[in-house]
N, CA, C and O atoms as CSV, one atom per row, in Angstrom:
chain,resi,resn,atom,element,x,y,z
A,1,UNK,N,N,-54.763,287.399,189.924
A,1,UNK,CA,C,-54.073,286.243,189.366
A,1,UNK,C,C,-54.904,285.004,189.707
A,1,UNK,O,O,-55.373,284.820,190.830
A,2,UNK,N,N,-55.059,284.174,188.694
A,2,UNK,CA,C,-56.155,283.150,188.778
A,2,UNK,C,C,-55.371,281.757,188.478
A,2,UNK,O,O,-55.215,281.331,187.333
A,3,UNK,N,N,-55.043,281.303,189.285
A,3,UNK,CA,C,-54.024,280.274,189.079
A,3,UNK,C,C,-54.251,278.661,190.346
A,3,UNK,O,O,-54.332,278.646,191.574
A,4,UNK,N,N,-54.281,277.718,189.508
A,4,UNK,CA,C,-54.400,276.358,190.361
A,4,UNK,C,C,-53.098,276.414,191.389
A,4,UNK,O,O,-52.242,277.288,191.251
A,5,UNK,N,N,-53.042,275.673,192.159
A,5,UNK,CA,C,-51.902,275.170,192.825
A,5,UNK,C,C,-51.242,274.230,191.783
A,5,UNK,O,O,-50.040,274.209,192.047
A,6,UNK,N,N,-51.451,273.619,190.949
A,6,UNK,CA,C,-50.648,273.004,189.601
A,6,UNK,C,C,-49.965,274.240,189.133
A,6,UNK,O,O,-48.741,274.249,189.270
A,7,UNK,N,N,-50.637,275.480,188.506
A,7,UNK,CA,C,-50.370,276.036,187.599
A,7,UNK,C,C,-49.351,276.918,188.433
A,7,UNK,O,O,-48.346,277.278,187.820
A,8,UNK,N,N,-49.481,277.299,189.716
A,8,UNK,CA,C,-48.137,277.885,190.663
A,8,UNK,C,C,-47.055,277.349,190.732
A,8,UNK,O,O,-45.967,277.892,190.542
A,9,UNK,N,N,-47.271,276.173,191.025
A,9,UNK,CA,C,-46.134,275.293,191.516
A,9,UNK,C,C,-45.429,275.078,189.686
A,9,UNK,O,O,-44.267,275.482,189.639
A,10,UNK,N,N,-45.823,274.673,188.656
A,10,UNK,CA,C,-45.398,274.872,187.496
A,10,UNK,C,C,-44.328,276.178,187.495
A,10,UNK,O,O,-43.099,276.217,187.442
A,11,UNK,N,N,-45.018,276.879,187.550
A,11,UNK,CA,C,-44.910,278.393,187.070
A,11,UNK,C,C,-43.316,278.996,188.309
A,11,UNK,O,O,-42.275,279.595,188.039
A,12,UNK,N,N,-43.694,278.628,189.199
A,12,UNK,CA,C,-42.699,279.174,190.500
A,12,UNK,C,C,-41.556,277.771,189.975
A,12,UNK,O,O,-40.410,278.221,189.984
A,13,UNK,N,N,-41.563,276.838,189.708
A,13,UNK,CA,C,-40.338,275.942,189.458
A,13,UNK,C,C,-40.705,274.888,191.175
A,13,UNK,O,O,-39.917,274.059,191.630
A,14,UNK,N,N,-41.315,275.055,191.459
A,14,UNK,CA,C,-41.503,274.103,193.159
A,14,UNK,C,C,-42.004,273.453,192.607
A,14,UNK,O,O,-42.677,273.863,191.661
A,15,UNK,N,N,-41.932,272.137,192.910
A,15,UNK,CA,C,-42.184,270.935,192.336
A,15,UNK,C,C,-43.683,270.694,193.451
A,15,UNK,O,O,-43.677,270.758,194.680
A,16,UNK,N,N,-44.883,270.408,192.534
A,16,UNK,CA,C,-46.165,270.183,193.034
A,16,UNK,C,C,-46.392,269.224,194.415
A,16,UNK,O,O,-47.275,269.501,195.227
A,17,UNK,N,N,-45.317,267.849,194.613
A,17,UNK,CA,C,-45.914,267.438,196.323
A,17,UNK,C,C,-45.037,268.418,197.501
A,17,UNK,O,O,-45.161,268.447,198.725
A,18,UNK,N,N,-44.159,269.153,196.633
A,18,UNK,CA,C,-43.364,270.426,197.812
A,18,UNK,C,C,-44.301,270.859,198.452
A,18,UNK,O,O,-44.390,271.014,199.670
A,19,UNK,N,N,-45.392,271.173,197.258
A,19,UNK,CA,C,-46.102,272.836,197.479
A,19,UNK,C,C,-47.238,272.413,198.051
A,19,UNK,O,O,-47.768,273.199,198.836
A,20,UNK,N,N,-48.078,270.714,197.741
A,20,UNK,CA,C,-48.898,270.149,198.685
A,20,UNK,C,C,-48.395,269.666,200.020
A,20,UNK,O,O,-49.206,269.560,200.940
A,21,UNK,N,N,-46.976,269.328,200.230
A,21,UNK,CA,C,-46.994,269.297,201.369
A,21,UNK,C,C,-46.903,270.495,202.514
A,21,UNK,O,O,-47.214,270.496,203.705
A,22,UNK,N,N,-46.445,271.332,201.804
A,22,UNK,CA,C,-46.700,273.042,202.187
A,22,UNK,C,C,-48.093,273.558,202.879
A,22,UNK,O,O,-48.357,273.967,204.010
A,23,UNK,N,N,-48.757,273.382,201.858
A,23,UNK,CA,C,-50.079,273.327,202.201
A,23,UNK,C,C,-50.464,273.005,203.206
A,23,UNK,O,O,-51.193,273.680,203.933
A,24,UNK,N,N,-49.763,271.192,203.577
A,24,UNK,CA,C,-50.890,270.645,205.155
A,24,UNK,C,C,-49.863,271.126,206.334
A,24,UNK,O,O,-50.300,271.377,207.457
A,25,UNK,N,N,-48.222,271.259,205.961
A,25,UNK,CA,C,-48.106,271.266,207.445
A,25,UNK,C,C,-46.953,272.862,207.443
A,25,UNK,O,O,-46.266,273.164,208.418
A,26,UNK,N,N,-46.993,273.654,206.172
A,26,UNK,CA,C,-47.141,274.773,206.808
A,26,UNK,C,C,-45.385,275.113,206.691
A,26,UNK,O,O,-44.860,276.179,207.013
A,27,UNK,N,N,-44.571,273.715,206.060
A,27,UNK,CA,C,-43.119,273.469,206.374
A,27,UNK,C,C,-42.759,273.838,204.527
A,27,UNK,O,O,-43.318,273.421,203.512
A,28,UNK,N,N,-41.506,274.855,204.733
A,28,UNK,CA,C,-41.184,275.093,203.233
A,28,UNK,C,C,-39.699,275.061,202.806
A,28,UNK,O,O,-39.758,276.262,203.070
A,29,UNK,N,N,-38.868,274.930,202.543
A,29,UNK,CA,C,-37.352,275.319,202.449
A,29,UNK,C,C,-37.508,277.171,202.092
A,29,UNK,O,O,-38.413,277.887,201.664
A,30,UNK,N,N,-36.377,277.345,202.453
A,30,UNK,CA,C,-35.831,278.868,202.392
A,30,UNK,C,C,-36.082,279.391,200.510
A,30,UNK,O,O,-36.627,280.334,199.936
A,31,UNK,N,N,-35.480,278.400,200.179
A,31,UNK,CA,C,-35.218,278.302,198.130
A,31,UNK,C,C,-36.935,278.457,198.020
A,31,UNK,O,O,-37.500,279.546,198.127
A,32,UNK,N,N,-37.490,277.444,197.839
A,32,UNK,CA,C,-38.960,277.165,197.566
A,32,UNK,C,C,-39.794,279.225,197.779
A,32,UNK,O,O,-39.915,280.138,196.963
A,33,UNK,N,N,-40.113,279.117,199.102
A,33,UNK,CA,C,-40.238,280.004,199.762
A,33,UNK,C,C,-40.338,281.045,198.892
A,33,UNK,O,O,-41.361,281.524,198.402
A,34,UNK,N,N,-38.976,281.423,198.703
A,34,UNK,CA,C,-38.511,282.778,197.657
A,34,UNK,C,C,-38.983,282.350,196.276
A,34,UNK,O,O,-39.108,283.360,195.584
A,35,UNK,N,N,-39.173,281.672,195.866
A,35,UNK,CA,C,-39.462,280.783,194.413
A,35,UNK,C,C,-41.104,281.422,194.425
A,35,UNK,O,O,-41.367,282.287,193.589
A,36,UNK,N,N,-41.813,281.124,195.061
A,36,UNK,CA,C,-43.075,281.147,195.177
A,36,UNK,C,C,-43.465,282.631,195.174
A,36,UNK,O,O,-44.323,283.167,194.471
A,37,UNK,N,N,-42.380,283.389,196.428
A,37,UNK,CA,C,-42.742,285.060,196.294
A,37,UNK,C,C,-42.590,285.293,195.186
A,37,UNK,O,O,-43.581,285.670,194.560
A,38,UNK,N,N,-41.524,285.191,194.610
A,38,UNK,CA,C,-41.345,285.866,193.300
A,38,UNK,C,C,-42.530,285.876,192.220
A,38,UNK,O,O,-43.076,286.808,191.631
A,39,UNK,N,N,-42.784,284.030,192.170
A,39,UNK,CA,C,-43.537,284.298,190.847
A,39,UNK,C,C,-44.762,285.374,191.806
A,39,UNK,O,O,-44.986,286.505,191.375
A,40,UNK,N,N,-45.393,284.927,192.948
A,40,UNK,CA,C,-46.202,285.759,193.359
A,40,UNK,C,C,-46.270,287.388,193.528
A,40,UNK,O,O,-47.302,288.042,193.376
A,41,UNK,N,N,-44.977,287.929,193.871
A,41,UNK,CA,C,-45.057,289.049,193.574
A,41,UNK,C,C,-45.255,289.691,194.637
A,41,UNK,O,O,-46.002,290.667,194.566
A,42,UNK,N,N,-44.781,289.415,195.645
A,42,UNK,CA,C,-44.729,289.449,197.307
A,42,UNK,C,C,-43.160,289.801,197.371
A,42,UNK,O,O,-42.991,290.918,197.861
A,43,UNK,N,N,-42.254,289.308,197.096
A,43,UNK,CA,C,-40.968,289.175,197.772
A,43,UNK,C,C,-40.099,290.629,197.882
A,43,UNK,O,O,-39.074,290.815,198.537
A,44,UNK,N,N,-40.830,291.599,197.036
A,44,UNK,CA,C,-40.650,293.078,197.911
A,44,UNK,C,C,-40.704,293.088,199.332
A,44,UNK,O,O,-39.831,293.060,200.199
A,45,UNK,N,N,-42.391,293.151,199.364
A,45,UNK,CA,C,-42.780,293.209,200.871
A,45,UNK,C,C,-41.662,292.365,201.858
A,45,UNK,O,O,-41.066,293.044,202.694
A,46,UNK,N,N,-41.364,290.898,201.781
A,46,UNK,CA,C,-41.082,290.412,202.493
A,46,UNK,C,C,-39.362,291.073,203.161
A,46,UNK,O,O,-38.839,291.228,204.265
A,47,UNK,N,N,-38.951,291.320,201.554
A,47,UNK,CA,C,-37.701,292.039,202.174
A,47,UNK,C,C,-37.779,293.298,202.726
A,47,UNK,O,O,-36.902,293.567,203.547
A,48,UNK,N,N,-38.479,294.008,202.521
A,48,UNK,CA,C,-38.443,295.167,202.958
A,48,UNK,C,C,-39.102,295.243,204.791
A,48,UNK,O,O,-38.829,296.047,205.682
A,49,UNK,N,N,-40.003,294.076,204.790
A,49,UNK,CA,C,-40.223,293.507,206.603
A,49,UNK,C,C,-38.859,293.278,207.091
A,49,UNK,O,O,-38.699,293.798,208.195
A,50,UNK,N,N,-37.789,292.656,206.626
A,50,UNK,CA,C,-36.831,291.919,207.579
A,50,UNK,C,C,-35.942,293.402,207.729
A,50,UNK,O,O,-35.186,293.618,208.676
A,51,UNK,N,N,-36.246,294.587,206.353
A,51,UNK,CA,C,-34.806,295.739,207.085
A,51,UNK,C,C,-35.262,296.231,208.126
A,51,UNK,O,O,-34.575,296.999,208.799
């Protein structure tokens, strides 16, 4: 997947200074978070870590 940090943050619904401020300090809401796995395609894994 070949995608800007514009074209994620578009695409996942997180609004672009969320996802730059994400970036520098690493801080995300719970919502966002899951927003991002999804479009990414991670949020299997992640649930299947917490059973």
């Amino acid at each position: 997947m070949d995608l800007t940090k514009e074209g994620l943050a578009e695409r996942s619904g997180v609004a672009l200074p969320t996802f730059c401020k994400f970036e520098r300090t690493g801080v995300l809401s719970l919502g966002s978070f899951l927003k991002l796995h999804i479009e990414l395609g991670g949020l299997e894994d992640v649930l299947s870590d917490a059973s």
